[in-house]
N, C-alpha and C positions, 0 to 999 in steps of 0.2 A: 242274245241278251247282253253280254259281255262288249259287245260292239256298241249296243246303244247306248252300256253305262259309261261307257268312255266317251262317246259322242256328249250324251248329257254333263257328262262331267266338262268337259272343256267348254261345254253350254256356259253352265254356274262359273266357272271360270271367267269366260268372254263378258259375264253381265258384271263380273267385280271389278270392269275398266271399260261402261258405255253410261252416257247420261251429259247433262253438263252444269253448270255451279260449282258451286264449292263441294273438297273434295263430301264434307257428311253430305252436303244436299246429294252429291250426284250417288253416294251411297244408297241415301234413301231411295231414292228415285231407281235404284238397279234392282233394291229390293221390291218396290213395288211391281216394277215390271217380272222379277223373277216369279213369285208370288203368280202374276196375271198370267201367264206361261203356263205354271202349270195345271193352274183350276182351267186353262184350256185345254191342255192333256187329259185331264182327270175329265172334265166333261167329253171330250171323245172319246174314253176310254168305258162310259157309266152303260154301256148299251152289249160291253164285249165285242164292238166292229168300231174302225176304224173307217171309212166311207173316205172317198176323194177329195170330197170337199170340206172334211175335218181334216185331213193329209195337207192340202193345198193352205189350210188356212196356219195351219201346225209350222209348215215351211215358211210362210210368207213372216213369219212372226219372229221366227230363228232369222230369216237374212236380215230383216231391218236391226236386230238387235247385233246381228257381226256386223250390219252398217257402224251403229252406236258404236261399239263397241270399238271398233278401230279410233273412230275421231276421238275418244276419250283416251285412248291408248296415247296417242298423240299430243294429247293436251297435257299429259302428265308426263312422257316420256323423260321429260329436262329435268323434272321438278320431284327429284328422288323425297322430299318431306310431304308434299300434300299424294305422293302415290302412295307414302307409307299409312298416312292420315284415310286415305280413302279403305285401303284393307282391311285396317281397325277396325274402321266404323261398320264395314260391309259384314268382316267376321263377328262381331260384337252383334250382328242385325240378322244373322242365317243361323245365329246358335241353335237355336227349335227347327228351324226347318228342315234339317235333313233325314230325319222320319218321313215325313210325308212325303216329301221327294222321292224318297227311296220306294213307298208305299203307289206313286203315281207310276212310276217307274215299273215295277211288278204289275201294275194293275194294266199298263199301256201292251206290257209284253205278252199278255195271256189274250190280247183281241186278233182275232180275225181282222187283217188287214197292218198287222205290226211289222212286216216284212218288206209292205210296200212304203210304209212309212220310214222303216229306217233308210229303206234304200234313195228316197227321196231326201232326207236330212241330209246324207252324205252329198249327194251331188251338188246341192244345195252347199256346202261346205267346200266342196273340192273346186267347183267351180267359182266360188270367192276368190276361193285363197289363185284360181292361175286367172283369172282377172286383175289381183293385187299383182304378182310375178309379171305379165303382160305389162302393166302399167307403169311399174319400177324400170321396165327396158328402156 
């Protein structure tokens, strides 16, 4: 469990620099996706199974968002005021959520199939990050 809350966590992390606009819009915009994330956790989770194809869709929704994620990171790397401007806004925007998160969270961990899950986030992460490594050569 300890594995997944750190994976999730660098999740909520990675959505507080993907989106694009200005930095509130892109704020808005990471909450709303953060939010749609995880009422799909929470709906894969509402049965106590975890199935492949809630897995598969679980993953596919993390990469596109480290997609986002990067090109935003990018966008604001220079621009040390509108990255301070976007965490405000993001922080000021997740204040209530981290209950329920924590709640999807517990609820994702107790399914049958939450092992194949994590183990698919990871690689899903690891194989990003040495495609980025790869691609910097």
């Amino acid at each position: 469990m300890k594995k997944f809350a750190v994976l999730m966590s660098l999740v909520a992390f990675v959505f507080a620099f993907s989106s694009c606009g200005g930095p509130k819009a892109d704020a808005k915009s990471l909450i709303k996706k953060q939010e749609a994330f995880v009422k799909m956790q929470e709906k894969a989770a509402d049965d106590g199974k975890i199935d492949d194809a809630e897995i598969g869709k679980i993953v596919k929704a993390f990469k596109e968002t480290m997609k986002e994620s990067e090109e935003i990171m990018k966008k604001y790397e220079e621009d040390e005021e509108a990255s301070k401007l976007l965490s405000e806004e993001i922080e000021a925007l997740t204040e209530n959520m981290e209950e329920n998160y924590s709640e999807v969270e517990e609820k994702l961990a107790e399914c049958e199939g939450y092992d194949n899950l994590q183990e698919k986030m990871f690689e899903a992460l690891f194989s990003d990050m040495e495609e980025e490594e790869e691609g910097a050569e």
